[in-house]
C-alpha positions in Angstrom: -61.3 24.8 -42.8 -64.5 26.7 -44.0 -66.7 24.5 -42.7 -64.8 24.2 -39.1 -64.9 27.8 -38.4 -68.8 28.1 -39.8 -69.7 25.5 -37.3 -67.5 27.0 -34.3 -69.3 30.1 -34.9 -72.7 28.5 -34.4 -71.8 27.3 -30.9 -70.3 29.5 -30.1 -73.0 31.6 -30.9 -75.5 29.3 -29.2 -73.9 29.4 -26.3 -74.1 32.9 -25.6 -78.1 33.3 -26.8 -78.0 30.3 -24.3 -76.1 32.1 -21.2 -78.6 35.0 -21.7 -81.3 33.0 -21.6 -80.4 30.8 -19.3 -80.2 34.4 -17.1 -83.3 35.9 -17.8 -85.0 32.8 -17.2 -83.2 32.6 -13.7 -83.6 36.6 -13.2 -87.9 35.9 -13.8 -88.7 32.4 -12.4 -85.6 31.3 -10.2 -86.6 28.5 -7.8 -88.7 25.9 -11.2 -84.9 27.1 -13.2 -82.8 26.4 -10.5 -85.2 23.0 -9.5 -84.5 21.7 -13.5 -80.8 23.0 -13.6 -80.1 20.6 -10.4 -82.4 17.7 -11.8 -80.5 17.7 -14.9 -77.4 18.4 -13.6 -78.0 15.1 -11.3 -79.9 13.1 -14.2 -76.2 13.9 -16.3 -74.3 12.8 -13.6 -76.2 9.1 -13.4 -76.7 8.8 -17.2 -73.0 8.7 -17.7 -72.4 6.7 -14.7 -75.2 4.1 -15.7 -73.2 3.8 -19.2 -69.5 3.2 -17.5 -71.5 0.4 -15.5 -73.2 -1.5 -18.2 -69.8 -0.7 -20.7 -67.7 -2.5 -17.8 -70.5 -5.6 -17.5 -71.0 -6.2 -20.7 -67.4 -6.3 -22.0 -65.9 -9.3 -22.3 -62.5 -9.8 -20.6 -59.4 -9.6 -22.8 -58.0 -12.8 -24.8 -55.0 -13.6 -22.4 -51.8 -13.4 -23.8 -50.2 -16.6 -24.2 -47.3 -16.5 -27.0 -45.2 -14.7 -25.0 -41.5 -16.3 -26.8 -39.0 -17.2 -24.6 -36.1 -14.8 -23.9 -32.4 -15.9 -23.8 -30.7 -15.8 -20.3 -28.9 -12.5 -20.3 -25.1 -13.4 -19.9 -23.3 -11.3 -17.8 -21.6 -8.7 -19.0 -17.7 -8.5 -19.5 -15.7 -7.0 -16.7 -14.1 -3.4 -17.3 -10.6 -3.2 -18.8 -7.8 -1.8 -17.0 -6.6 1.9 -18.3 -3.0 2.2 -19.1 -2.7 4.2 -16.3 -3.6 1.2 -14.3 -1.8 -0.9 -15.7 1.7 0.6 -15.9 1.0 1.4 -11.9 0.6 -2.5 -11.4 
């Protein structure tokens, strides 16, 4: 439990040096950070698509299922019963 919060600290932590420098860099050289940000932001984008592509072509298609056991026909079921009501009316 230690351990967990120690380590959600640190990102947390890194993540706001990062937002602050991720800022200043943007506040002092705008056009090469933005230029990087949308490179890698694209690069991202086609990494993880390039990895669903070769996942999908180089699995091999599922084992069919074949023992698939044989079900009883269902039998019908019983027709309602009367009510007393019913049947004293009859």
């Amino acid at each position: 439990m230690a351990n967990d919060r120690a380590i959600g600290g640190g990102i947390f932590a890194g993540s706001v040096i990062g937002i602050i420098v991720y800022g200043l860099l943007i506040f002092y050289f705008p056009l090469v950070v933005l230029e990087i940000t949308a490179f890698v932001a694209v690069l991202v984008l086609l990494a993880i698509l390039a990895w669903i592509g070769y996942t999908m072509a180089t699995t091999p298609p599922p084992e069919p299922i074949t023992d698939i056991p044989d079900t009883p026909p269902s039998t019908p079921a019983a027709p309602a019963q009367a009510s007393k009501d019913e049947t004293a009316k009859a």
